[in-house]
C-alpha positions in Angstrom: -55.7 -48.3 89.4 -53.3 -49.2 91.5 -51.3 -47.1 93.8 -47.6 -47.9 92.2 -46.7 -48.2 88.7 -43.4 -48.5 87.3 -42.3 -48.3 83.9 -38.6 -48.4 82.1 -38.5 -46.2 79.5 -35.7 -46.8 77.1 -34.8 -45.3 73.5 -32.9 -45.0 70.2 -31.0 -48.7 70.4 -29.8 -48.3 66.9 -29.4 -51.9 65.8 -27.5 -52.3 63.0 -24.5 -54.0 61.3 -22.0 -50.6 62.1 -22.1 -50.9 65.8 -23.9 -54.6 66.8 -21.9 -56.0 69.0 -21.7 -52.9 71.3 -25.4 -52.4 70.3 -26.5 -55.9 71.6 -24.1 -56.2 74.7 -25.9 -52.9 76.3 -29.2 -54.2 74.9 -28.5 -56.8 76.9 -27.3 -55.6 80.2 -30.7 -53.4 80.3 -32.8 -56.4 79.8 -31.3 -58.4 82.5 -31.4 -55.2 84.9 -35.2 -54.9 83.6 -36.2 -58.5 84.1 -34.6 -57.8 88.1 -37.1 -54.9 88.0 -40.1 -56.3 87.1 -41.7 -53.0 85.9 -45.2 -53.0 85.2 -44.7 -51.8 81.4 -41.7 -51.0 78.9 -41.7 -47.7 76.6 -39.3 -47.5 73.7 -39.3 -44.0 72.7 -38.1 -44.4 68.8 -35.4 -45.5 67.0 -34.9 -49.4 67.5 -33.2 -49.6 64.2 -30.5 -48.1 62.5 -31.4 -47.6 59.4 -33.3 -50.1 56.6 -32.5 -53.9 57.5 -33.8 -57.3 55.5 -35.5 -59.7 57.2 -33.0 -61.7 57.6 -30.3 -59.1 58.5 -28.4 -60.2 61.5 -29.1 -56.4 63.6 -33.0 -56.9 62.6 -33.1 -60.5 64.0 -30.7 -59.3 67.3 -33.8 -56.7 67.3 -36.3 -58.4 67.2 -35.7 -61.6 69.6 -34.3 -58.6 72.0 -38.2 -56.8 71.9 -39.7 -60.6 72.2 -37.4 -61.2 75.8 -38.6 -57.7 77.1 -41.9 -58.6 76.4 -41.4 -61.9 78.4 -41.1 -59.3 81.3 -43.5 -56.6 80.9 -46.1 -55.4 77.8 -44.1 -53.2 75.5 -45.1 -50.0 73.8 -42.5 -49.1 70.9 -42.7 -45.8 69.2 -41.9 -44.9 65.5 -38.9 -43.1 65.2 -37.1 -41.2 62.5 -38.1 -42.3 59.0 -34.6 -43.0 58.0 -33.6 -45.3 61.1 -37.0 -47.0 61.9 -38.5 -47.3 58.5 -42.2 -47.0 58.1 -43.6 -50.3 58.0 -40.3 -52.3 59.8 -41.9 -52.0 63.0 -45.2 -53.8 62.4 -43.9 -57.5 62.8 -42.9 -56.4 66.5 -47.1 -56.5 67.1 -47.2 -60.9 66.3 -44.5 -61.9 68.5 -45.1 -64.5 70.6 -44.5 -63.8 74.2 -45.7 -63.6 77.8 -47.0 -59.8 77.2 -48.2 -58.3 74.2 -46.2 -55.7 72.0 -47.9 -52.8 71.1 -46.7 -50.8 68.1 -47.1 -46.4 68.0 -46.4 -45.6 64.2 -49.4 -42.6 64.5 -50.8 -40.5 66.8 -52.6 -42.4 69.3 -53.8 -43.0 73.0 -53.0 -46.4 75.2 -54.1 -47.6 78.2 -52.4 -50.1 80.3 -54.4 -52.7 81.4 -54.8 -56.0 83.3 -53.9 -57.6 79.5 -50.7 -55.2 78.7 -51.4 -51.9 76.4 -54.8 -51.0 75.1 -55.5 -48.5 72.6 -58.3 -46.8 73.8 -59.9 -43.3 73.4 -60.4 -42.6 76.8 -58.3 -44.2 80.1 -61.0 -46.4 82.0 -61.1 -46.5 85.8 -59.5 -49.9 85.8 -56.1 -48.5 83.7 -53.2 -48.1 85.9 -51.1 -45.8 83.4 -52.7 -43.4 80.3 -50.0 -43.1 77.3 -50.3 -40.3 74.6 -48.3 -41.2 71.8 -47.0 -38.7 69.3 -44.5 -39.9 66.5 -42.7 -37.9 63.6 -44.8 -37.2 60.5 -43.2 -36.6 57.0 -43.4 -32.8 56.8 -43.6 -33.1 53.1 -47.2 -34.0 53.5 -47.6 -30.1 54.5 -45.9 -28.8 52.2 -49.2 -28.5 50.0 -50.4 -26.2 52.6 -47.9 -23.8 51.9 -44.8 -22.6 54.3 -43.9 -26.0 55.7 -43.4 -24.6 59.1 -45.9 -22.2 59.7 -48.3 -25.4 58.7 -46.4 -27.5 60.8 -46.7 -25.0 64.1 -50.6 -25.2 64.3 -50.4 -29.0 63.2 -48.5 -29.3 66.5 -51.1 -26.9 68.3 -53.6 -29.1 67.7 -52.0 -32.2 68.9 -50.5 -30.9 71.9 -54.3 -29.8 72.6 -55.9 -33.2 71.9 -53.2 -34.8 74.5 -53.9 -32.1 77.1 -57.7 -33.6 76.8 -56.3 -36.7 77.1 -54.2 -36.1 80.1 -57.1 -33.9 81.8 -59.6 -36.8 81.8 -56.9 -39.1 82.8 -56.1 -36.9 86.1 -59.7 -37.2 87.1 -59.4 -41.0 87.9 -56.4 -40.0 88.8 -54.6 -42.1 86.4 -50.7 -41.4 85.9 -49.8 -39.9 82.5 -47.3 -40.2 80.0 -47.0 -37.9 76.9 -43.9 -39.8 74.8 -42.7 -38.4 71.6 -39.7 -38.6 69.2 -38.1 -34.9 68.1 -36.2 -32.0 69.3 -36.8 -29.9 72.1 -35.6 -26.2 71.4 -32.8 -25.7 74.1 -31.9 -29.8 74.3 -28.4 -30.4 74.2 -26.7 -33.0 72.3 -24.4 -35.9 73.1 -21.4 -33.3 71.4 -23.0 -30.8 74.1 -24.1 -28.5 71.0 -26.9 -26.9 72.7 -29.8 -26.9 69.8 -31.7 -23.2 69.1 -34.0 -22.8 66.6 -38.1 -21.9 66.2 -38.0 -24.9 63.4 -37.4 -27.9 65.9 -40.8 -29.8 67.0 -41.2 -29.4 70.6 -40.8 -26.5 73.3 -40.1 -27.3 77.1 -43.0 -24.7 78.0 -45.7 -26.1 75.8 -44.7 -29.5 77.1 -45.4 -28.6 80.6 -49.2 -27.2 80.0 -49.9 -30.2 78.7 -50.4 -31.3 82.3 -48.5 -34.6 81.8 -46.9 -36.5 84.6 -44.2 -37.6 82.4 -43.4 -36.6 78.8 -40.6 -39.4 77.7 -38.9 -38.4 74.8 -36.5 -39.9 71.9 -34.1 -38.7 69.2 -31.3 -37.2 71.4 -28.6 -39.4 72.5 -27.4 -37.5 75.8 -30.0 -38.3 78.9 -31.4 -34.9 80.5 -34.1 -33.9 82.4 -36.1 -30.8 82.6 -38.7 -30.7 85.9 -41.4 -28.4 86.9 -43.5 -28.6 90.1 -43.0 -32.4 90.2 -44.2 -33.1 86.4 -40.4 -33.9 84.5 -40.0 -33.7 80.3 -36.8 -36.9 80.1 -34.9 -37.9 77.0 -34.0 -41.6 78.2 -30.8 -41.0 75.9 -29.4 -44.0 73.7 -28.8 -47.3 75.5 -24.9 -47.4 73.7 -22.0 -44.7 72.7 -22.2 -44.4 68.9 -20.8 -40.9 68.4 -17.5 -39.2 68.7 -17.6 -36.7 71.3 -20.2 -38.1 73.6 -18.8 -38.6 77.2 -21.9 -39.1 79.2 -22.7 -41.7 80.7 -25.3 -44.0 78.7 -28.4 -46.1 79.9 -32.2 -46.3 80.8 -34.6 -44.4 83.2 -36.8 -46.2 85.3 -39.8 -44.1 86.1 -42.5 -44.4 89.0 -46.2 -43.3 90.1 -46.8 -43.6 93.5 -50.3 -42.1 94.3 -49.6 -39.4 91.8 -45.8 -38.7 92.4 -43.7 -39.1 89.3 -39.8 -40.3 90.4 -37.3 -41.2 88.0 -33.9 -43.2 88.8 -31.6 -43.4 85.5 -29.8 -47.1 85.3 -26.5 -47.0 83.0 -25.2 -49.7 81.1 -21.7 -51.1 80.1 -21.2 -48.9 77.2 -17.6 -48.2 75.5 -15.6 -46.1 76.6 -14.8 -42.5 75.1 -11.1 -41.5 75.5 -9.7 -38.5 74.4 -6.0 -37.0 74.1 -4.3 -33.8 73.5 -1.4 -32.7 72.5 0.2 -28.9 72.3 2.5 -29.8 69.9 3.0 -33.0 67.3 1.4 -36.0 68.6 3.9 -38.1 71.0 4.1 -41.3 68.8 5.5 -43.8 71.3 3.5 -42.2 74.3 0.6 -43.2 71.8 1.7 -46.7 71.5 1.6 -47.3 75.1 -1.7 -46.0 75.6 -3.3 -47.9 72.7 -3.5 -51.2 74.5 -5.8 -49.5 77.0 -8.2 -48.2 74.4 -9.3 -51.9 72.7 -13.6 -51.3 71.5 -13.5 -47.8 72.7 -14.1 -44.4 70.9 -10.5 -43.0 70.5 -10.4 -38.9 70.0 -7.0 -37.2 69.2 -6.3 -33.9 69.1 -3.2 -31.9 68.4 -2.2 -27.9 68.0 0.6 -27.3 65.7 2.6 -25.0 63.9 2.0 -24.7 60.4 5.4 -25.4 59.7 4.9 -28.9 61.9 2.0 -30.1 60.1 4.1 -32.2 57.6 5.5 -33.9 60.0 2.2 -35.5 61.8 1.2 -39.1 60.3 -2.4 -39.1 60.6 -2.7 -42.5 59.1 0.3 -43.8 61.6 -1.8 -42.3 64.2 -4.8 -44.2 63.2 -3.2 -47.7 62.7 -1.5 -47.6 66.5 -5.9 -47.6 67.2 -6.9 -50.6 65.0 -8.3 -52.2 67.7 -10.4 -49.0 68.8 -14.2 -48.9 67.9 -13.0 -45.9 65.9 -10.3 -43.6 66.3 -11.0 -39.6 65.3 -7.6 -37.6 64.5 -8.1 -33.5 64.7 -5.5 -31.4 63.8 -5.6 -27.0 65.1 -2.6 -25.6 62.6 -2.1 -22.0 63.7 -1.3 -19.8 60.8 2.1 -18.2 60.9 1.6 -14.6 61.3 4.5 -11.9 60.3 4.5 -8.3 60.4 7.0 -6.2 58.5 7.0 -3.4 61.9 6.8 -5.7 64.8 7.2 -2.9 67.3 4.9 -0.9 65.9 2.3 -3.8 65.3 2.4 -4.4 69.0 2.1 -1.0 69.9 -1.6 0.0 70.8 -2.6 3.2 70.0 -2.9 5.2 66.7 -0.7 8.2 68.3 2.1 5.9 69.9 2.4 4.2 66.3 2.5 7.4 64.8 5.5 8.5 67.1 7.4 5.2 66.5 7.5 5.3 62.9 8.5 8.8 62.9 11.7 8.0 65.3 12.1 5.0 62.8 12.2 7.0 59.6 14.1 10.0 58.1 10.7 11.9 58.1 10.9 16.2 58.8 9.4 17.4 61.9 7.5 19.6 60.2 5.5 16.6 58.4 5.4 14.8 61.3 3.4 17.6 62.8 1.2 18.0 60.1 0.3 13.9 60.3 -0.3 14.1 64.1 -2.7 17.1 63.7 -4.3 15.1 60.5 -4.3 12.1 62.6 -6.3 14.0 65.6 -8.6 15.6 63.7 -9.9 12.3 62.9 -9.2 10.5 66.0 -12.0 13.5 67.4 -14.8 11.8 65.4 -16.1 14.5 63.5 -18.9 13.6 60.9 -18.2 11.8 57.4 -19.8 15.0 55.8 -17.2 17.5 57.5 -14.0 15.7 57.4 -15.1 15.9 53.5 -15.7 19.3 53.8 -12.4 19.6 55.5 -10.4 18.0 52.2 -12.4 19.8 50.2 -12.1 23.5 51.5 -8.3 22.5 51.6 -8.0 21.8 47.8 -10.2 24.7 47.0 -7.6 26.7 48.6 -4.7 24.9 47.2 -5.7 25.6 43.5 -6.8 29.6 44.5 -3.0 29.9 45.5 -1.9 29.2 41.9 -1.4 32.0 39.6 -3.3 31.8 35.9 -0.9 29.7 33.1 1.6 29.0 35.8 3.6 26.1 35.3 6.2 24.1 36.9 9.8 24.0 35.8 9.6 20.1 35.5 6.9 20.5 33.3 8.8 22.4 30.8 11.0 20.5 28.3 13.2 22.6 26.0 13.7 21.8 22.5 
């Protein structure tokens, strides 16, 4: 092998008709920042498509003659993604491009090798690879549903991969050939480009069980915001998404451009000309004309408005108005916070704290005898002394008991006596 090896790693372009333009002018940039390069290979990670496209959809063509100019730089491994954006079978025509390198195409588990001819699928890295690639795309969980609980079937179907790559990484390391584990999933504890930081034993892939796979690199797709997790000089990257495509996501967008130099993995991350995301906020109705002058400044970006209001304001903001001033934005996201009008019939007493010191307010506010009052405040600390469910009804109990003892037999009440 030799002793340097370089590859740009790159995922989840998204071409489609929604967002081509800004799709295709990043696409762009990277490949011409690429071909300065001259890295020895090219991973896509997942997701080169949006969703289904024909043939002779604009976005699949764009995609296509995009894959074709990267592989006039350096042999291309692409990755399946997620079912619904690169769907099974729309990848294969990637593999009969003409073009200086080959493309190699990832739609199952599988092992590559890079070679003096580009990528070779291979069982076992020879001593003449320079780079050992364990490829691990999505699989349609239905197909374990048969099994039983989907997840519990899905855990030791990922046991036994992540153990046939460790093989494949250990016999790798002993001509010590750089390794790359790439996938396309969740990794419990990622965070997203909305910085929602995902938790949950149902996503595919944990950070820990990454690592003891013994991988140099493990280059990963799916999640649009670029981070990096490292661990005695082995790193677990999501490359991110090339171009902005969500509300919310403020980070900076691009490639990573990985290296091997006798066994040292570095990574350098290369952005690229993606749209801007501009957010304002209001306390109060949104300032129409101090909207209109900054509308000019926000032409193909992602616009995000947010205002806190009264609930007696909220008739009076034009969310529509709001969104036409932004009709040359890429898109333009109004949220509205109404704060809920909150009355109390005792205001003094409601911001009093204390059960005792409301106690004593309302007495000096009412026409109430002292002697009651007393009898509340020793009710009211009784209680406020935490005795047991069971005795304070005890307590009423006993009390009642002694009540009705205190009445003589057939007495009755003047009020209850009507003469005829």
């Amino acid at each position: 092998m030799t002793n340097s090896v370089r590859m740009a790693h790159l995922s989840d372009i998204h071409f489609g008709p929604a967002a081509l333009a800004e799709v295709q002018r990043c696409a762009d940039a990277a490949l011409e920042r690429i071909a300065a390069e001259s890295p020895n290979a090219v991973l896509i990670s997942g997701d080169l498509f949006d969703h289904r496209l024909d043939a002779h959809a604009p976005a699949f063509r764009a995609a296509v003659q995009w894959i074709q100019k990267l592989a006039n730089c350096a042999p291309v491994l692409v990755l399946q993604g997620t079912f619904s954006h690169d769907v099974p079978g729309t990848l294969d025509i990637l593999s009969a491009l003409h073009a200086r390198f080959s493309v190699a195409v990832a739609t199952e588990e599988s092992t590559w090798a890079l070679g003096l001819r580009g990528w070779e699928r291979t069982a076992q890295p020879q001593s003449d690879h320079s780079l050992a690639v364990f490829a691990w795309p999505p699989i349609n969980r239905g197909l374990l549903a048969a099994t039983g609980d989907v997840n519990v079937a899905y855990r030791a179907y990922a046991s036994d991969v992540l153990q046939r790559a460790q093989v494949f990484a250990a016999h790798a390391r002993t001509m010590s050939i750089p390794t790359v584990l790439t996938s396309h999933g969740t990794v419990n504890g990622c965070v997203t480009e909305n910085g929602q930081t995902l938790v949950s034993p149902d996503h595919e892939l944990a950070i820990g069980e990454l690592f003891e796979t013994g991988y140099d690199v493990v280059a990963l797709g799916h999640i649009h915001k670029h981070q990096v997790w490292e661990k005695e000089g082995r790193y677990v990257a999501y490359a991110g998404s090339l171009a902005r495509l969500h509300s919310g996501d403020y980070d900076p967008k691009g490639w990573i451009q990985w290296r091997f130099d006798s066994g040292v993995a570095t990574l350098e991350f290369h952005t690229t000309p993606a749209r801007d995301m501009i957010e304002f906020s209001f306390d109060g109705p949104p300032d129409m004309l101090k909207l209109q002058e900054l509308a000019s400044d926000c032409e193909n970006a992602i616009v995000r408005i947010r205002y806190t209001v009264d609930a007696e304001q909220s008739g009076s903001v034009d969310r529509k108005a709001i969104s036409a001033l932004f009709a040359n934005a890429a898109a333009c996201k109004v949220e509205g916070t109404i704060v809920p009008r909150l009355t109390a019939r005792a205001p003094h007493i409601a911001a009093t704290s204390g059960a005792p010191a409301k106690l004593a307010i309302w007495a000096d506010t009412q026409e109430v005898p002292s002697s009651q009052v007393d009898a509340l405040t020793r009710c009211l600390q009784e209680l406020l002394a935490n005795p047991s469910e069971d005795e304070i009804a005890t307590s009423i109990l006993t009390r009642i008991d002694s009540l009705t003892m205190e009445q003589t037999p057939n007495e009755t009440s003047s009020s209850n006596v009507v003469g005829v």
